[in-house]
Every structure is written in structure tokens, then in C-alpha cells.
C-alpha positions as CSV (number, residue, x, y, z in Angstrom):
1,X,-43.0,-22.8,-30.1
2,X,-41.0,-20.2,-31.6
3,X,-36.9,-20.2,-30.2
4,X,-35.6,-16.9,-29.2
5,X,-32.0,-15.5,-30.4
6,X,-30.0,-16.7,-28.0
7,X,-26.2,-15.0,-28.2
8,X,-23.7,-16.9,-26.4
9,X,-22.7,-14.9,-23.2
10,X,-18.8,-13.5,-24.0
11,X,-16.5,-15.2,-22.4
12,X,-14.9,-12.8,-19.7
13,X,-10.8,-11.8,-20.0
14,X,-8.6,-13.9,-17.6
15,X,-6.5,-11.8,-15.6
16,X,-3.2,-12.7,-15.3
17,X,-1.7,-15.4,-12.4
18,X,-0.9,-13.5,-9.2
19,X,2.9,-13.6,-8.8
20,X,3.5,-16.3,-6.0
21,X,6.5,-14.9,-4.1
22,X,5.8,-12.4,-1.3
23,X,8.3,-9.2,-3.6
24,X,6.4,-9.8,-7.1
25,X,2.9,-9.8,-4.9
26,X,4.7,-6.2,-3.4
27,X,6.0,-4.8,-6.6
28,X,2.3,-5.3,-7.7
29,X,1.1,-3.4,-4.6
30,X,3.3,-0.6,-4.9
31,X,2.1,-0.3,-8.5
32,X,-1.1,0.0,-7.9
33,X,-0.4,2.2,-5.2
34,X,-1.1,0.3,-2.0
35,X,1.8,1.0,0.4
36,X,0.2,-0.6,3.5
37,X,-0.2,-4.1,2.0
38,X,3.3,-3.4,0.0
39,X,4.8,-3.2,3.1
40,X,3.4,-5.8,4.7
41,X,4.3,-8.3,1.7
42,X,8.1,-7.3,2.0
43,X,8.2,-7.8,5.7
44,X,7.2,-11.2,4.8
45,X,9.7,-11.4,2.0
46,X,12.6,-10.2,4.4
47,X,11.2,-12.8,7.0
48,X,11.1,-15.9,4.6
49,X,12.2,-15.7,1.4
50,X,16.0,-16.1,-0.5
51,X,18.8,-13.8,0.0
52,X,18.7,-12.2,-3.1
53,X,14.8,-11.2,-2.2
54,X,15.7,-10.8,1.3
55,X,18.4,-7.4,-0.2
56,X,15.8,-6.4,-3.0
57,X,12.8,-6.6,-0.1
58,X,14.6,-4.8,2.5
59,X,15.8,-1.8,-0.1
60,X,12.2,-1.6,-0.9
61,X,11.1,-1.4,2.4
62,X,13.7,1.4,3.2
63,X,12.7,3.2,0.3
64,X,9.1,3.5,0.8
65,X,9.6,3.8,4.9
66,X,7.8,6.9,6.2
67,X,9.5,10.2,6.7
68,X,10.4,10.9,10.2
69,X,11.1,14.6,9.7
70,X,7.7,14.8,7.8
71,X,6.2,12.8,10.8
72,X,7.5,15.5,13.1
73,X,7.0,18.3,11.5
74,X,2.9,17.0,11.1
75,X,3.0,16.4,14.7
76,X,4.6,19.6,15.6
77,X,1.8,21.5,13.5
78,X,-0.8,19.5,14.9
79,X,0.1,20.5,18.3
80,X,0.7,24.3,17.5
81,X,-2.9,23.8,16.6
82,X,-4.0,22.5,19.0
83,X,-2.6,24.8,21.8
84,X,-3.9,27.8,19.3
85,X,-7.3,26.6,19.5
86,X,-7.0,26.2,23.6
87,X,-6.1,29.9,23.8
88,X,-8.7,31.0,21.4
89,X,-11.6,29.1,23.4
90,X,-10.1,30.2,26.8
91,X,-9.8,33.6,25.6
92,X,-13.3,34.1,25.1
């Protein structure tokens, strides 16, 4: 029986270890965007970990809070919409 060519499969890249504290798992978060899950490491960083990550987690988490003038204003428009779009439909 004739063999066939095998090539040996390459061997896939190892990616590197996830970082085991709860603020290296959130830096990596925040740089790959993910804010929610950011957020939700460095509540659990401020809630267990050592002082010095306690400080850096909290900054963090004051940093990337959410905006509660921007919130406001969005909710302000929202309603103006809303209340525009009433009185257009009743209108008619």
C-alpha cells in the first residue's frame, strides 16, 4: 500500500497565562475594551484584595464610572422625544 504525505499538524501559539489577581484580569478588560466585566473585576478587587489594589481598583473604578450629566442629558432628550412624538400622534 502506498503511504500518503502526511505533514505534521502545526502546533497552535500558546496564549499567554491569564493574570490571577481580580486588577491585572481588569486592566486586560479595559484594554480590550470591555467596561462591564472591567468593572465588575475591580468591584471584586476593592472587595478582596490588598490595599495597594484596593487604591489602584477604586481610582479605576472612579475613572471609568459613568457620566451622570451625560446620563441626564440622554434621559432628558429621551423624554423631549417622547412627549414630541405624543403631540404629533395626538395632533393628527
Amino acid at each position: 500500500m502506498a503511504r500518503k504525505n502526511k505533514q505534521a499538524a502545526p502546533v497552535p501559539q500558546r496564549e499567554p497565562p491569564a493574570p490571577a489577581s481580580p486588577l491585572a484580569r481588569a486592566r486586560q478588560a479595559l484594554e480590550a475594551g470591555n467596561l462591564r466585566r472591567a468593572r465588575q473585576l475591580l468591584s471584586e478587587a476593592v472587595a478582596s484584595g490588598p490595599e495597594a489594589e484596593r487604591r489602584e481598583a477604586q481610582a479605576l473604578l472612579a475613572r471609568i464610572a459613568p457620566d451622570p450629566v451625560a446620563l441626564l442629558t440622554a434621559a432628558a432628550v429621551l423624554v423631549i422625544i417622547v412627549v414630541a412624538a405624543w403631540l404629533g400622534m395626538r395632533a393628527h
